[in-house]
N, C-alpha and C positions, 0 to 999 in steps of 0.2 A: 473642539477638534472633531472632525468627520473620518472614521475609519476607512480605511480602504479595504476594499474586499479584492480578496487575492481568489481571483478566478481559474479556478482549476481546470474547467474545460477549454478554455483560452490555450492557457500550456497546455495541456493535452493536444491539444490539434496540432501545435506547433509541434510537438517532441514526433507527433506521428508521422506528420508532412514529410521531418528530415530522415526519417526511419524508412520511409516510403523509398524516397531518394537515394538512401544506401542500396533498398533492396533491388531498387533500377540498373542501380551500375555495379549492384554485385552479379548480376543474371548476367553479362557478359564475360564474369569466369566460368561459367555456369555452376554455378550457388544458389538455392534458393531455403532461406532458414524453413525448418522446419519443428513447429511446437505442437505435441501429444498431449491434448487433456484425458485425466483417467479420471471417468465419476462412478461412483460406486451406490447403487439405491438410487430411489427416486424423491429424494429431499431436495422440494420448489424451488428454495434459495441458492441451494448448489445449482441446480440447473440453468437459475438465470444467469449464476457467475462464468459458468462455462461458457452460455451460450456468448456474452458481450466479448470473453477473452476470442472466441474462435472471429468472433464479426472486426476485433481487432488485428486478428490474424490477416482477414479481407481483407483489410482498411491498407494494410501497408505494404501487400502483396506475397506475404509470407505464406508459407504450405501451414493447412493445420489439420487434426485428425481427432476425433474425441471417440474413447474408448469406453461405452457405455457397457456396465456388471453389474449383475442382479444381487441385491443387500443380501444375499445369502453368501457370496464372493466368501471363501475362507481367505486367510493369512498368506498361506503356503500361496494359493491360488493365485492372489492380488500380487505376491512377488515374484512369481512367473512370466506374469507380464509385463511388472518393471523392467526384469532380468530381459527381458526381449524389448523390450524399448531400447537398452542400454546398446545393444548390439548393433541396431540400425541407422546407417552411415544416414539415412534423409532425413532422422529424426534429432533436433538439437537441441531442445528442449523436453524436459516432461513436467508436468504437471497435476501435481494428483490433488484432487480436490478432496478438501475439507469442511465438515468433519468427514470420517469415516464411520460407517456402524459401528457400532460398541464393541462387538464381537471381533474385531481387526486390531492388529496391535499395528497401531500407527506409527509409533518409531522405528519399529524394523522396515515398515515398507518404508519411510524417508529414509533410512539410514541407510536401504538398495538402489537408491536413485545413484547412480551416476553423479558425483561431485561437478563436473564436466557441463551437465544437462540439467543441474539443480536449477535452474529457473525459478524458482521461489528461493533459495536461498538458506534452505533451511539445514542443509545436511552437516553435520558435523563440521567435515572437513571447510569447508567455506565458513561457517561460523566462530572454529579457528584463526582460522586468515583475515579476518575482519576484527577480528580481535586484536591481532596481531600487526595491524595493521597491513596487509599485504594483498596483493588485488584479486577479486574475488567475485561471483556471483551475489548479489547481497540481500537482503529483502525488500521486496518491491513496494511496502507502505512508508516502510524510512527512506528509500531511495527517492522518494517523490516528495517526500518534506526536502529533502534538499534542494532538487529539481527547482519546486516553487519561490523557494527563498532567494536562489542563485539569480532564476530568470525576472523574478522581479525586482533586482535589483538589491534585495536587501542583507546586507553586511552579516557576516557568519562570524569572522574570526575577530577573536579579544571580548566577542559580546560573552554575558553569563546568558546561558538556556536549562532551564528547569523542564525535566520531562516526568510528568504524572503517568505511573504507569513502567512495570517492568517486566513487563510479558515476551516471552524470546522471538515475538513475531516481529512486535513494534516498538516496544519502551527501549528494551536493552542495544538492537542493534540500531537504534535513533541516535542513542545517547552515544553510541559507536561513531556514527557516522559525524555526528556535531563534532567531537573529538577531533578525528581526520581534517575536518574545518578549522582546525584552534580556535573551538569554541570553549570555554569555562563550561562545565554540565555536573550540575544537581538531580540524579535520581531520586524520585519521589514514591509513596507508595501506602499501602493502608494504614501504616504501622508510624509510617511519619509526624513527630510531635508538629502541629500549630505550623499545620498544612498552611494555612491562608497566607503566612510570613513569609514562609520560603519562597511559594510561588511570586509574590507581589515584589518580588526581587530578579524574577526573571526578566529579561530584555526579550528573547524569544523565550515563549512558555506551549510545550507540547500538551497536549492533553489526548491520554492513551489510556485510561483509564478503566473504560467501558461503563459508565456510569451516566444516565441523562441527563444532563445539564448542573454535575456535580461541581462545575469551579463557577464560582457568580462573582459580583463584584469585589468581594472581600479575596478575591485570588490574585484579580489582576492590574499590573501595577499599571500607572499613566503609561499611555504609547508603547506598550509593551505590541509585541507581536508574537500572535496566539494560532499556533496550528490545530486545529480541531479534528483528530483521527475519531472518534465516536463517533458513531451510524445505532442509533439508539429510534424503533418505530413505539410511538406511543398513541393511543388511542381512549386514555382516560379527557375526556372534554374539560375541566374542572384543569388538570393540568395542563393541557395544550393552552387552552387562553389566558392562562398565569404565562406562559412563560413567553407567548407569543401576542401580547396587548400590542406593541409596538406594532404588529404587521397584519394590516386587515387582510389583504392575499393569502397570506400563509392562513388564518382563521376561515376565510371563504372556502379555500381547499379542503380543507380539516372537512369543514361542515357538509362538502360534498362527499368526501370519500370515507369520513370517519376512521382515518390514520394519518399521521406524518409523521417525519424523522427530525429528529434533534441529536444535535453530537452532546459530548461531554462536558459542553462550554455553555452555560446560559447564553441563549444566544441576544436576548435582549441588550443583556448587561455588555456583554464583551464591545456590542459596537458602538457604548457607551463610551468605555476604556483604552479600547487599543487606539495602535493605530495603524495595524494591518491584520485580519484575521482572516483566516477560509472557511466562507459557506458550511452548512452542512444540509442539504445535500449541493455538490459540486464544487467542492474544494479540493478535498486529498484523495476521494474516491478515484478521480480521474483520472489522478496521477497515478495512482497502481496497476492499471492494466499498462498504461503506456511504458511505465517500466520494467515489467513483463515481458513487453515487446521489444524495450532495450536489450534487458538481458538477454532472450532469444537468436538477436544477433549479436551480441557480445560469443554466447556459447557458440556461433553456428563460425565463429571468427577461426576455430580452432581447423577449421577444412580449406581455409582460404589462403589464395596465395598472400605473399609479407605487403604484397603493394595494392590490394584489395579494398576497394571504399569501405567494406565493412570492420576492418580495424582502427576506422579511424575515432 
């Protein structure tokens, strides 16, 4: 059996094209969504996520704005200017990037964000309503496992999906979201006795764990279909070509650059077993900003008239 590799930047481009499209024939109400990233410090990896979120922003003709604060930014300060996000009719999204300095108490600034403009999906109130099943901004790493599944065709409802991993970004509102699908959903987690069973039962098997290349063959059952959320850089050589013999490319890189990423999935092993899994890197990554962008105009929907492309 030959895995198929479920292409994330493929759906990406797709999800953005028709985003794009919305934003075309939303400009004739004159609408144009508008997403506020807040970065706080100058930590690299934040910066790069900002900067792809704003280039998505270009990509589908949406307004975007990044509000760059020096890591000294107090509490009180950081939610001052949520509180001024909140007010402004051209902004419909915010986005505060994470982590935050240590010295910030991050759940009060997400807890000021606008329910409304929660764009990440994290504020209480929406992670209520998603709970509860009811419509909601939602988080954009599980929003994108669905995406993938949906658009390539592969069956949600009556499958059992095991999700490794119960982190309130990704695990819990995945296992939310499979739910909504009438999917059968097994949370999984450190504590979990003879991890390898349960998983190798899954039909789709999430892996959200944060862990590199923590599920290998003893996880995953025949033809199973395996989402790999792990973004794991490693840089020990002794482990790269253990995990990566199958792929000289991937090994050539390595030896140029002296890093690469591995998700939570052996990646050798999985394309053994499945028979549909996502890349890592360009599988679920993709999918998250582009849901980002969904939700953006999903929130910007609330300014739009009832017969508006962007409700649709």
């Amino acid at each position: 059996m030959v895995a198929r590799i479920l292409d994330g930047k493929a759906i990406r481009d797709s999800v953005l094209a028709e985003l794009a499209s919305r934003v075309e024939q939303a400009a004739h109400y004159g609408i144009r969504p508008g997403l506020a990233a807040v970065l706080v410090g100058e930590d690299p990896a934040s910066k790069i996520y900002v900067r792809n979120k704003i280039r998505a922003c270009d990509r589908i003709g949406a307004h975007s704005e990044t509000l760059r604060l020096p890591a000294e930014t107090t509490t009180p300060e950081l939610v001052a200017v949520v509180e001024d996000l909140n007010g402004r009719e051209d902004i419909d999204g915010i986005l505060v990037q994470l982590p935050l300095p240590g010295h910030i108490d991050a759940q009060r600034v997400l807890g000021c964000v606008s329910p409304e403009k929660d764009v990440d999906g994290f504020h209480p109130v929406n992670v209520g309503k998603l709970a509860s099943g009811q419509a909601c901004l939602a988080p954009c790493t599980p929003r994108g496992l669905i995406e993938i599944l949906k658009r390539s065709q592969i069956q949600i409802k009556g499958r059992h999906a095991v999700v490794v991993g119960r982190s309130n970004i990704v695990g819990k509102p995945a296992a939310l979201l499979l739910l909504a699908e009438h999917a059968t959903v097994t949370i999984c987690h450190s504590r979990t006795p003879d991890l390898p069973t349960v998983c190798r039962r899954a039909e789709i098997l999430v892996a959200a764990a944060g862990r590199p290349a923590m599920l290998t063959r003893e996880h995953i059952g025949d033809g199973a279909v395996v989402l790999d959320v792990g973004i794991n850089r490693l840089q020990d050589a002794a482990t790269v070509h253990r995990l990566f013999a199958h792929d000289p490319r991937r090994l050539e890189g390595f030896d140029k650059s002296g890093s690469t990423l591995v998700g939570d999935v052996h990646p050798g092993d999985v394309a053994q077993c499945a028979s549909a899994y996502t890349p890592v890197p360009g599988g679920v990554g993709p999918l998250t900003i582009a849901m980002l962008m969904s939700n953006t105009l999903a929130a910007a929907s609330r300014r739009t008239p009832a017969d508006a492309p962007m409700r649709a």
